[in-house]
N, CA, C and O atoms as CSV, one atom per row, in Angstrom:
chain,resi,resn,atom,element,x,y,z
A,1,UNK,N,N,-6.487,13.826,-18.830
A,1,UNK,CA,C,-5.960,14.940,-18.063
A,1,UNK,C,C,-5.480,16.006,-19.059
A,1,UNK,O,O,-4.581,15.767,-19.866
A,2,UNK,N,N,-6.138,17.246,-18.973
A,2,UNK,CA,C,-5.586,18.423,-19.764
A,2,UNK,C,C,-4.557,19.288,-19.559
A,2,UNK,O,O,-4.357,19.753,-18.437
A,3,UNK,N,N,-3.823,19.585,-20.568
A,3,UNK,CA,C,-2.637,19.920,-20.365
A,3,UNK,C,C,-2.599,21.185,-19.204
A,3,UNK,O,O,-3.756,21.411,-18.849
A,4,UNK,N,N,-1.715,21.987,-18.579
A,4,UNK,CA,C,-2.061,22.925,-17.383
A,4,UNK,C,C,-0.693,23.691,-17.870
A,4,UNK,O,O,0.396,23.243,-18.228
A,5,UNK,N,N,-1.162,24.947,-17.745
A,5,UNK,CA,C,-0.391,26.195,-17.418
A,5,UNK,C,C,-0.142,27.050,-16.376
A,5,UNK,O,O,-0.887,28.010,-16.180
A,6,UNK,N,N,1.012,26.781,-15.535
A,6,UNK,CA,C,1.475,27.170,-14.012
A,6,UNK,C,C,2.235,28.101,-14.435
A,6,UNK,O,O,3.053,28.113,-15.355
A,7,UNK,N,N,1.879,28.967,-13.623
A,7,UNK,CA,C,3.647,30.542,-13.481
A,7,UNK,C,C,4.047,30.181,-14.663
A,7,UNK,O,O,5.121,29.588,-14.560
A,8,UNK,N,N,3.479,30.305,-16.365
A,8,UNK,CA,C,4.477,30.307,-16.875
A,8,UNK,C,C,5.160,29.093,-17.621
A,8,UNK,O,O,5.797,29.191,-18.670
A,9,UNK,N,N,4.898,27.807,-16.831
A,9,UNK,CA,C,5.054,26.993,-17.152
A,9,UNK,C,C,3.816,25.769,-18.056
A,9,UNK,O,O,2.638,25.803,-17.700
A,10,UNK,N,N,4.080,25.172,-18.733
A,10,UNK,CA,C,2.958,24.446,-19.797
A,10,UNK,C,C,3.378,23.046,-19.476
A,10,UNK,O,O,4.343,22.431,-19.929
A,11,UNK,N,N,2.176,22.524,-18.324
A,11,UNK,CA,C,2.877,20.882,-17.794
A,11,UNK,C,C,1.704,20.312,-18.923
A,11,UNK,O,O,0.707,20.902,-19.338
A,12,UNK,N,N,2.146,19.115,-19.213
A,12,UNK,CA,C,1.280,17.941,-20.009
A,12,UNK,C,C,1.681,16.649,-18.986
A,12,UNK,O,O,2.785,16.128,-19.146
A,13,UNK,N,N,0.852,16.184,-18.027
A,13,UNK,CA,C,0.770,15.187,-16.995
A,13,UNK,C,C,0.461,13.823,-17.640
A,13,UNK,O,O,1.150,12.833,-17.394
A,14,UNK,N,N,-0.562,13.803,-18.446
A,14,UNK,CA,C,-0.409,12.635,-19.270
A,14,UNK,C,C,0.699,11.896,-20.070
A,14,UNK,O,O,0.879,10.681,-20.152
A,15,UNK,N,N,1.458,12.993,-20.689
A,15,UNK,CA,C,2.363,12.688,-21.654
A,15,UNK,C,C,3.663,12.843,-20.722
A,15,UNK,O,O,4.696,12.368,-21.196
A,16,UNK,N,N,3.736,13.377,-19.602
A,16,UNK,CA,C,4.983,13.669,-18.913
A,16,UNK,C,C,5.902,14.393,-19.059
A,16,UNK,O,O,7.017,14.268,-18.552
A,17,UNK,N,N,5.363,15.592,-20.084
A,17,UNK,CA,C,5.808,16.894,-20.596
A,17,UNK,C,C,5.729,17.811,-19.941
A,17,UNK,O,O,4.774,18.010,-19.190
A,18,UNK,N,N,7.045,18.843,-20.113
A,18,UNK,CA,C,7.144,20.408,-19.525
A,18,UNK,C,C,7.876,21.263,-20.001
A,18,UNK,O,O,9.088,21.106,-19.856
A,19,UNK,N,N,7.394,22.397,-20.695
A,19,UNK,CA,C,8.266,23.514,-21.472
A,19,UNK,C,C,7.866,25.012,-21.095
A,19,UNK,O,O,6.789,25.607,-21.132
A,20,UNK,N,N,9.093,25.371,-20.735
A,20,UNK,CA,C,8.782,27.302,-20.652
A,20,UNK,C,C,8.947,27.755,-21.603
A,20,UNK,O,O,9.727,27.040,-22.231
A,21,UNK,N,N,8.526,28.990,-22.414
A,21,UNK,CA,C,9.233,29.668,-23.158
A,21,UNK,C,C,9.530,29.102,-24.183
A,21,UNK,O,O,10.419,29.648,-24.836
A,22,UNK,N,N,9.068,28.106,-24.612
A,22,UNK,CA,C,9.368,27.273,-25.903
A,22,UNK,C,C,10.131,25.983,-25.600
A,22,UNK,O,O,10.077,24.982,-26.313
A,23,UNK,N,N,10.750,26.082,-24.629
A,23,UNK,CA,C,11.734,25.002,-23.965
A,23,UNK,C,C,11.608,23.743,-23.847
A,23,UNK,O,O,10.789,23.522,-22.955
A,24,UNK,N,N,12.067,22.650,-24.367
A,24,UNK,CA,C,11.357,21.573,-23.298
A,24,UNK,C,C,12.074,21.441,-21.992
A,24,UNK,O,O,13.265,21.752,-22.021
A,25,UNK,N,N,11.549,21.017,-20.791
A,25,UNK,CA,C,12.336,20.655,-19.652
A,25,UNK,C,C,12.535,19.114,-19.482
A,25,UNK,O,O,11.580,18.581,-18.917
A,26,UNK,N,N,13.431,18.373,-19.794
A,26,UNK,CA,C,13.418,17.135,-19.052
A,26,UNK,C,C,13.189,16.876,-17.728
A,26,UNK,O,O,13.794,17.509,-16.863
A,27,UNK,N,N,12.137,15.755,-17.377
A,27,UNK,CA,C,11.626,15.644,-16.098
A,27,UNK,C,C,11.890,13.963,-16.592
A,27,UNK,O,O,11.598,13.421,-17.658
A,28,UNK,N,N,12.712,13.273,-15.080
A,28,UNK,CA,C,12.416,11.822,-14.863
A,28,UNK,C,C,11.005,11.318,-14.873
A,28,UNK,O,O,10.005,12.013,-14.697
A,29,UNK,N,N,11.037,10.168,-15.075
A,29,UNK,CA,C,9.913,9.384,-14.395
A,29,UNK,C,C,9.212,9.768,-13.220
A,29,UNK,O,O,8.039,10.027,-12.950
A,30,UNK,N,N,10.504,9.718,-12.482
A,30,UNK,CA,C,9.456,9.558,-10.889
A,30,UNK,C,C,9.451,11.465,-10.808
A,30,UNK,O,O,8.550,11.781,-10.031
A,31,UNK,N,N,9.837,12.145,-11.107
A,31,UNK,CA,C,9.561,13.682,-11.113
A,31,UNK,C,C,7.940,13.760,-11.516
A,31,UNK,O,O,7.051,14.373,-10.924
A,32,UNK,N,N,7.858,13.009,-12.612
A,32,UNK,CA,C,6.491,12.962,-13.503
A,32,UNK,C,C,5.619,12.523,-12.550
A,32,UNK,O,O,4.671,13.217,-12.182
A,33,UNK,N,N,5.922,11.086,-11.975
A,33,UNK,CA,C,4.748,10.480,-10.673
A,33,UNK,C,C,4.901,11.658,-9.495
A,33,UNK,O,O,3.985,12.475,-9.580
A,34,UNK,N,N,5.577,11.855,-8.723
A,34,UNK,CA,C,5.347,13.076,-7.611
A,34,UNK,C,C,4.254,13.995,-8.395
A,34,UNK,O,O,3.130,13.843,-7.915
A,35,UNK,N,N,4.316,15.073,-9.676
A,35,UNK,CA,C,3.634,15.811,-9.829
A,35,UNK,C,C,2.059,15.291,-10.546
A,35,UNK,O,O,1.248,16.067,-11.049
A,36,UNK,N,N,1.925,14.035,-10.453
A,36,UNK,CA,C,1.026,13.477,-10.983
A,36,UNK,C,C,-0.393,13.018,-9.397
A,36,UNK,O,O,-1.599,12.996,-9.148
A,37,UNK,N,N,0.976,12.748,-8.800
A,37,UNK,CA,C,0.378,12.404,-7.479
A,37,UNK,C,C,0.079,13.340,-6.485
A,37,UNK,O,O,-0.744,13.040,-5.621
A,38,UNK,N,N,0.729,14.629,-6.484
A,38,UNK,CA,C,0.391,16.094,-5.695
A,38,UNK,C,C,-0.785,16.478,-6.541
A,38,UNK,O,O,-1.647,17.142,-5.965
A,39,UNK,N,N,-1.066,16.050,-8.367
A,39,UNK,CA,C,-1.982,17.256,-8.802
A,39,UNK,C,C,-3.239,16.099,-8.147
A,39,UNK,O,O,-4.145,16.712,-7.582
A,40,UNK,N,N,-3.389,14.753,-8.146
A,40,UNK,CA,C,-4.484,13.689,-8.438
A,40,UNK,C,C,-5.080,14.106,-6.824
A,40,UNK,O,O,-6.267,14.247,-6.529
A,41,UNK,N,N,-4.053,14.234,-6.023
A,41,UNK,CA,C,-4.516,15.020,-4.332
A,41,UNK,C,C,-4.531,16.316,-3.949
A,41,UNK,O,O,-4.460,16.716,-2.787
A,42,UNK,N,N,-4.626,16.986,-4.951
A,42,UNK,CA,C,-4.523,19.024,-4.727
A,42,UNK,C,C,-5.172,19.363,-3.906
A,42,UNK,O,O,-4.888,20.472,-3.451
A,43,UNK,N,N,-6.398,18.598,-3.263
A,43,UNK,CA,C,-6.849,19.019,-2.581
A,43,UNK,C,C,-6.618,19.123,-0.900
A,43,UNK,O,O,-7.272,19.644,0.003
A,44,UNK,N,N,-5.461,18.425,-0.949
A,44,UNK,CA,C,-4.441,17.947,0.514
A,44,UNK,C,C,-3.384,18.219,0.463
A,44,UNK,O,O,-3.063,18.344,-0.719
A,45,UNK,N,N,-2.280,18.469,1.370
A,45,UNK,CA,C,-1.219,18.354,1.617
A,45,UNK,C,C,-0.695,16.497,1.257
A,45,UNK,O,O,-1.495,15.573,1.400
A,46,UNK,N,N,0.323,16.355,0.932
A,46,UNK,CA,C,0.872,14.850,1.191
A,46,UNK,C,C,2.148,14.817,1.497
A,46,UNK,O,O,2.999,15.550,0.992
A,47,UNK,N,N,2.311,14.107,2.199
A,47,UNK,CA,C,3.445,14.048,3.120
A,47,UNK,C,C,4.589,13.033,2.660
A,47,UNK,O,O,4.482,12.328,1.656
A,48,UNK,N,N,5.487,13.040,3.349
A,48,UNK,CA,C,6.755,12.411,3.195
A,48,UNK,C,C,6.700,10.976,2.955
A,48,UNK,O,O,6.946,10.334,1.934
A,49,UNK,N,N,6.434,10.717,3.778
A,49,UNK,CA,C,5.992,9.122,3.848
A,49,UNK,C,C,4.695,8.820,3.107
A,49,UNK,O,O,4.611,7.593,3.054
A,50,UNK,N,N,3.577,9.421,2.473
A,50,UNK,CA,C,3.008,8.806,1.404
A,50,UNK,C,C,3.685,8.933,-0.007
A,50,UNK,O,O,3.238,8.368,-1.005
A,51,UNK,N,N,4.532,9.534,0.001
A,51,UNK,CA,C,5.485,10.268,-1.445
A,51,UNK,C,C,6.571,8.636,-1.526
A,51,UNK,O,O,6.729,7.872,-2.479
A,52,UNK,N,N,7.128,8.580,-0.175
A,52,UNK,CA,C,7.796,7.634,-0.512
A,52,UNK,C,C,6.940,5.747,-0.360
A,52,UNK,O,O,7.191,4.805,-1.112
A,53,UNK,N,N,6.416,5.740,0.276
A,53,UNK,CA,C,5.048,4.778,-0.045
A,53,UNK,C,C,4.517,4.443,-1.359
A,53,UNK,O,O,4.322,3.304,-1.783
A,54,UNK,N,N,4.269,5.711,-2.056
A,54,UNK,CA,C,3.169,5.558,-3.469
A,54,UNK,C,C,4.283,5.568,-4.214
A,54,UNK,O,O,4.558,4.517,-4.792
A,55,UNK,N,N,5.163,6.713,-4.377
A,55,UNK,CA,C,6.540,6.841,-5.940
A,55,UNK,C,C,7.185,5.787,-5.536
A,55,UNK,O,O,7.038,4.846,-6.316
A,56,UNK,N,N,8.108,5.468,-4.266
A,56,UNK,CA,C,9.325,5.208,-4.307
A,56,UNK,C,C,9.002,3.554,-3.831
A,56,UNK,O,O,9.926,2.804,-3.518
A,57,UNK,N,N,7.769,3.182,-3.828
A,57,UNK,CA,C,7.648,2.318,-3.047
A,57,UNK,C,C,8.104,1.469,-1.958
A,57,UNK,O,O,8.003,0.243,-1.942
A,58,UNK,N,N,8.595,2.172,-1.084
A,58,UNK,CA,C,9.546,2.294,-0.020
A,58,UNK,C,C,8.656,2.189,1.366
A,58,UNK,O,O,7.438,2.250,1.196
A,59,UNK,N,N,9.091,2.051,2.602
A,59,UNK,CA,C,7.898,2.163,3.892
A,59,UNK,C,C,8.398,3.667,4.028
A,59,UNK,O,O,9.470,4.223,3.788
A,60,UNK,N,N,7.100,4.112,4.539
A,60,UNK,CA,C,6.838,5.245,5.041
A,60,UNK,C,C,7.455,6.098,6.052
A,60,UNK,O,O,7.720,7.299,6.110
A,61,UNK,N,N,7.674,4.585,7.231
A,61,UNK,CA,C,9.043,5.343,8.001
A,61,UNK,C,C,10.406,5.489,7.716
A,61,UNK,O,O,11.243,6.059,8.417
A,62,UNK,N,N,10.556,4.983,6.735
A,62,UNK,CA,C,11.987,4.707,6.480
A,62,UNK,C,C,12.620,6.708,6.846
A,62,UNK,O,O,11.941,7.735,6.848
A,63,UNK,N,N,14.054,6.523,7.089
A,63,UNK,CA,C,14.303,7.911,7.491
A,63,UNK,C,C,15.293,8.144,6.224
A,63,UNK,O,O,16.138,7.339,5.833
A,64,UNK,N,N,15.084,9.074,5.817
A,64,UNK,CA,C,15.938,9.475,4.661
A,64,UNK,C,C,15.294,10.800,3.997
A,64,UNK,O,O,14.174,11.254,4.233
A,65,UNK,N,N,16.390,11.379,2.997
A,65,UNK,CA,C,15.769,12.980,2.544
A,65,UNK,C,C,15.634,13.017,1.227
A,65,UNK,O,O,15.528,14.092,0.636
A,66,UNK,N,N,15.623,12.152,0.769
A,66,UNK,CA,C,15.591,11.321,-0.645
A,66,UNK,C,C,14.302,11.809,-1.177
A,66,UNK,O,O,14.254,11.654,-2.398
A,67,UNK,N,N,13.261,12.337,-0.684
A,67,UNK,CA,C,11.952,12.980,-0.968
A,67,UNK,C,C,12.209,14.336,-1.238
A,67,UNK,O,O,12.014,14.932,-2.297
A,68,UNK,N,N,12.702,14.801,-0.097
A,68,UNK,CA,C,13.101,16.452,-0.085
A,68,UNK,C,C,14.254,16.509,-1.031
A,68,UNK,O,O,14.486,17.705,-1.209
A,69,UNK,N,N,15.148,15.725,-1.773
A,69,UNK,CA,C,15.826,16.256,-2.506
A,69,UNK,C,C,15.113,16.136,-3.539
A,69,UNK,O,O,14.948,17.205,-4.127
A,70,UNK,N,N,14.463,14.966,-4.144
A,70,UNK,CA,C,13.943,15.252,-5.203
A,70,UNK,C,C,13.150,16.072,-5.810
A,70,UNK,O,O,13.078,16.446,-6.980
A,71,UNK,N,N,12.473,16.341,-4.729
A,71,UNK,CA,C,11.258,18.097,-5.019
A,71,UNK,C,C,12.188,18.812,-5.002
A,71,UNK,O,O,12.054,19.656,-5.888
A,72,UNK,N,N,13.424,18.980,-4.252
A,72,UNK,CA,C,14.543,20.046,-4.638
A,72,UNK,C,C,14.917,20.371,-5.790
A,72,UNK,O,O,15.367,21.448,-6.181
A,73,UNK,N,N,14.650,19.036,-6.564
A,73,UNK,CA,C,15.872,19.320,-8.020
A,73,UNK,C,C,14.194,19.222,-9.076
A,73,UNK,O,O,14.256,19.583,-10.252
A,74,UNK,N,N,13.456,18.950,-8.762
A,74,UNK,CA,C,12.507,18.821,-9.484
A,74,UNK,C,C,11.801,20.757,-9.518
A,74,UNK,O,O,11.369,21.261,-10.554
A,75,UNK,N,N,11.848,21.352,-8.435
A,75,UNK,CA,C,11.770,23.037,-8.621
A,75,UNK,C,C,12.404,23.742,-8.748
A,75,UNK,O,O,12.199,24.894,-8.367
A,76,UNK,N,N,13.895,23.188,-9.591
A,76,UNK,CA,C,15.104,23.900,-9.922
A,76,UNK,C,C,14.396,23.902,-11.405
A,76,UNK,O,O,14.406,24.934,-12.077
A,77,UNK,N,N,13.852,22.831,-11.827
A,77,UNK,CA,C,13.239,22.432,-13.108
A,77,UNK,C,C,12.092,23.247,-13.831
A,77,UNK,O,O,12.201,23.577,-15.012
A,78,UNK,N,N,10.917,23.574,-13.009
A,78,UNK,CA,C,9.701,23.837,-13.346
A,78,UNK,C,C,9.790,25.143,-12.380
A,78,UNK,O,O,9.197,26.080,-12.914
A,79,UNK,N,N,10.289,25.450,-11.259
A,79,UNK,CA,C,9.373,26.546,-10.884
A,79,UNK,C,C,10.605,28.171,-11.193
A,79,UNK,O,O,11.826,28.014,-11.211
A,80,UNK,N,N,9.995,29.467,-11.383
A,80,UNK,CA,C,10.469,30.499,-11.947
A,80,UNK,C,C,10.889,30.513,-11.131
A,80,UNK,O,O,11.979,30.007,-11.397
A,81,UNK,N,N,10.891,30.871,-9.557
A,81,UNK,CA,C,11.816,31.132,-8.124
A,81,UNK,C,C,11.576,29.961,-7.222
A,81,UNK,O,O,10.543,29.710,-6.601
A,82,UNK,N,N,12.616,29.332,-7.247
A,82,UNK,CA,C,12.644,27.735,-5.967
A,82,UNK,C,C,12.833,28.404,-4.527
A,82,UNK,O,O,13.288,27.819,-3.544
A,83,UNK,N,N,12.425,29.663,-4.573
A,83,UNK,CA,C,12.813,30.184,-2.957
A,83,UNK,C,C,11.441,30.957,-2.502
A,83,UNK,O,O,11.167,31.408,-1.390
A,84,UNK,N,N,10.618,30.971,-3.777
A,84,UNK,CA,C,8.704,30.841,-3.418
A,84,UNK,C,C,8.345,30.428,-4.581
A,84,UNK,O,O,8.072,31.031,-5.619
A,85,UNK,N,N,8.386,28.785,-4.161
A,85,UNK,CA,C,7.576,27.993,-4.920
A,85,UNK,C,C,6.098,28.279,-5.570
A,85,UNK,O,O,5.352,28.865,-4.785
A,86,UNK,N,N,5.664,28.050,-6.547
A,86,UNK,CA,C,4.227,28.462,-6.673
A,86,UNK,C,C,3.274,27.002,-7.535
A,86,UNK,O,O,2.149,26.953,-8.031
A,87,UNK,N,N,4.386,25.962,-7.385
A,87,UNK,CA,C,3.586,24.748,-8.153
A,87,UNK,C,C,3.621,23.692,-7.069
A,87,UNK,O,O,2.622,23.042,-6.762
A,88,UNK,N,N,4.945,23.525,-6.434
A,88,UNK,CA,C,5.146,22.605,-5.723
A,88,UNK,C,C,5.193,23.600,-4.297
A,88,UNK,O,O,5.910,24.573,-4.063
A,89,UNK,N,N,4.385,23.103,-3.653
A,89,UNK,CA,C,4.995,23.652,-2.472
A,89,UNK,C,C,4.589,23.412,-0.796
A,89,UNK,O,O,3.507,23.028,-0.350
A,90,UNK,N,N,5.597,23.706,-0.185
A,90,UNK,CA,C,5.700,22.727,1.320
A,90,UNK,C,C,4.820,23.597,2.235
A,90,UNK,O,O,4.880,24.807,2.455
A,91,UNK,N,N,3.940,22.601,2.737
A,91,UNK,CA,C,3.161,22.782,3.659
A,91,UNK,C,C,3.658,22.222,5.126
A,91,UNK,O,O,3.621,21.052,5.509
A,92,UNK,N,N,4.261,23.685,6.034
A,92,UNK,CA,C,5.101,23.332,6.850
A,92,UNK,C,C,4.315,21.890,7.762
A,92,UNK,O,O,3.089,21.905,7.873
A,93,UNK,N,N,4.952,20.962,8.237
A,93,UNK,CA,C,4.761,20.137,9.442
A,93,UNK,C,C,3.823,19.151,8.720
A,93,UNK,O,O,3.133,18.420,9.433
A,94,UNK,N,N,3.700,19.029,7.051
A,94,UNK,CA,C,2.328,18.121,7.210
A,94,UNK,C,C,3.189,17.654,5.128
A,94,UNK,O,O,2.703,16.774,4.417
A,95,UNK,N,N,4.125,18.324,4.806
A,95,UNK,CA,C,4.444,17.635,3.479
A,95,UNK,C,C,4.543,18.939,2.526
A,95,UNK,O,O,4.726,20.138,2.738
A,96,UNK,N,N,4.277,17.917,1.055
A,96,UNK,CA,C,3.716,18.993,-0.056
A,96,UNK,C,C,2.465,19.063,-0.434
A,96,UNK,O,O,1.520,18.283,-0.313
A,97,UNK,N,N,2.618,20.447,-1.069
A,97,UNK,CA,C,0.952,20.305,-1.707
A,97,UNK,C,C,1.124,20.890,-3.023
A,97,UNK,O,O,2.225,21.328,-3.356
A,98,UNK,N,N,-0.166,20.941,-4.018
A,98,UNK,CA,C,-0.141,21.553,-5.354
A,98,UNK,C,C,-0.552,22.485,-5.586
A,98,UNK,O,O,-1.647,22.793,-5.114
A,99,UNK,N,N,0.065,23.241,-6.318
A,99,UNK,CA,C,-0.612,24.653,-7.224
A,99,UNK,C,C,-0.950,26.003,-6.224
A,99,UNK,O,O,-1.517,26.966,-6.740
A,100,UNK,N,N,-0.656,26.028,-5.070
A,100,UNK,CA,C,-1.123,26.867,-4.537
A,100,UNK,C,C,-0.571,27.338,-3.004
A,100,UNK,O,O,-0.484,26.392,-2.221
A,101,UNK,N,N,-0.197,28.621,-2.480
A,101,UNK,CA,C,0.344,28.990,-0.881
A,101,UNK,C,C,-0.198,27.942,-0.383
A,101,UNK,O,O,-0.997,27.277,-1.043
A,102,UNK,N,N,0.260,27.524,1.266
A,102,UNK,CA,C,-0.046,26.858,2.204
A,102,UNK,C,C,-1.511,27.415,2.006
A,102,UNK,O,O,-2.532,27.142,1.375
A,103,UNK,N,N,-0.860,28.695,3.236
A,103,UNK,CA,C,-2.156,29.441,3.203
A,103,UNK,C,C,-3.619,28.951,2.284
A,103,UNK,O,O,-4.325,28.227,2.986
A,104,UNK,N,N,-4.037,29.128,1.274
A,104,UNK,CA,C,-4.658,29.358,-0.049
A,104,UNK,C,C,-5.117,27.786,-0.114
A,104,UNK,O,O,-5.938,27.508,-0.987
A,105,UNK,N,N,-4.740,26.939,0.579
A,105,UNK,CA,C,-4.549,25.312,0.664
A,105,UNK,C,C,-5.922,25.079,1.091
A,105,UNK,O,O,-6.413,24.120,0.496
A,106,UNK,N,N,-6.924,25.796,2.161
A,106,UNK,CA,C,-7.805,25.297,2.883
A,106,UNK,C,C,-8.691,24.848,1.959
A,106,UNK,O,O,-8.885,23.633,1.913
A,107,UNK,N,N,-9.331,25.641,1.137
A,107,UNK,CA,C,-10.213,25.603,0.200
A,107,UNK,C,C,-10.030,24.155,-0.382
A,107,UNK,O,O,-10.992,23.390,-0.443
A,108,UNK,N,N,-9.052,23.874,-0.715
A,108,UNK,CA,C,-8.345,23.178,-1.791
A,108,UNK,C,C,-8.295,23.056,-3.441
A,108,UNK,O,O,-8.188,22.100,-4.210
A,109,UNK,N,N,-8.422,24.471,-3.610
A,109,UNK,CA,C,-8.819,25.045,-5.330
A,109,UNK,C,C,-7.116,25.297,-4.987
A,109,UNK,O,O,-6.489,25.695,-4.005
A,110,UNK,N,N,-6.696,24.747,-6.623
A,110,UNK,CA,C,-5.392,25.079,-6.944
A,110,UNK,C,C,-5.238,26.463,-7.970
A,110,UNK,O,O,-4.688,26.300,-9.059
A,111,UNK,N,N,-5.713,27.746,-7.602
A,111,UNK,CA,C,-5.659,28.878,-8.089
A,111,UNK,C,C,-5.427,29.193,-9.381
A,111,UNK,O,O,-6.198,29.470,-10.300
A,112,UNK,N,N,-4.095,29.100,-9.308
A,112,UNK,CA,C,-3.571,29.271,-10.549
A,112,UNK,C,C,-2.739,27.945,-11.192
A,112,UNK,O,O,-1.522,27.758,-11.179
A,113,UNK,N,N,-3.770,27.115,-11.741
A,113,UNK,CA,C,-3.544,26.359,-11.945
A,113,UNK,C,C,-4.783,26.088,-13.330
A,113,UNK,O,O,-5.842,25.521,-13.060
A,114,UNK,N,N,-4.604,26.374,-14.201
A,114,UNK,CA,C,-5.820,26.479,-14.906
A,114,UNK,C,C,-5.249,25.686,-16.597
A,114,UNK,O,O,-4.223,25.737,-17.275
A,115,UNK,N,N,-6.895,24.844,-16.724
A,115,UNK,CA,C,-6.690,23.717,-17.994
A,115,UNK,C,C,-6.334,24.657,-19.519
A,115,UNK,O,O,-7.102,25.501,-19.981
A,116,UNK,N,N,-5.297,24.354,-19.987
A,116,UNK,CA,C,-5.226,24.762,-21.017
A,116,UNK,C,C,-6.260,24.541,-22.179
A,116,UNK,O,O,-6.557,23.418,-22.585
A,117,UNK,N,N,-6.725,25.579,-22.626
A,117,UNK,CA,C,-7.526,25.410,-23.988
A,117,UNK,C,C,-7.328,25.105,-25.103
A,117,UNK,O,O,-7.110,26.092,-25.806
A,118,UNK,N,N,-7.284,23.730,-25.865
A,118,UNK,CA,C,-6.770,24.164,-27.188
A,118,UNK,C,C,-7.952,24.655,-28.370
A,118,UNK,O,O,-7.591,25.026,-29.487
């Protein structure tokens, strides 16, 4: 998996790396699996209950916001404005998705989301 440059941001998914601006960002573990698991399905929305199913290994119905906070604090991390997401972002009534508007989702090309060259 090649490293990717979002808004700005320089993710390394393999290695579980993320730096702006020279920065590094610390990202948990399971921060690393969510964005590993939104980029491996970019081409879908994924929802609550497969997030907590696949990361948290948890059942699917279980009721809790333990998902939504963690993408909370995880786009305090990586994204330039957490109030229009542009890496992570919620696809009303159906979850999250990667790299790209709801909208912009059908296709399922993650736009701006492009392999870094070295």
């Amino acid at each position: 998996m090649s490293p990717l440059d979002l808004d700005g941001l320089h993710l390394d998914l393999a290695r579980g790396a993320a730096w702006r601006e020279g920065r590094s960002i610390a990202l948990t573990d399971r921060e690393v699996a969510i964005l590993r698991w939104l980029y491996r399905h970019r081409s879908r929305a994924v929802s609550r209950a497969e997030l907590l199913r696949e990361i948290w290994k948890l059942p699917g119905n279980l009721r809790t916001r333990t998902v939504d906070m963690t993408i909370s604090n995880l786009r305090r991390k990586i994204e330039t404005t957490t109030s229009a997401p542009r890496i992570v972002v919620t696809v009303k009534g159906r979850g999250y998705a990667w790299g790209a508007a709801p909208s912009e989702k059908s296709n399922g090309a993650a736009e701006d989301a492009r392999p870094v060259r070295s």
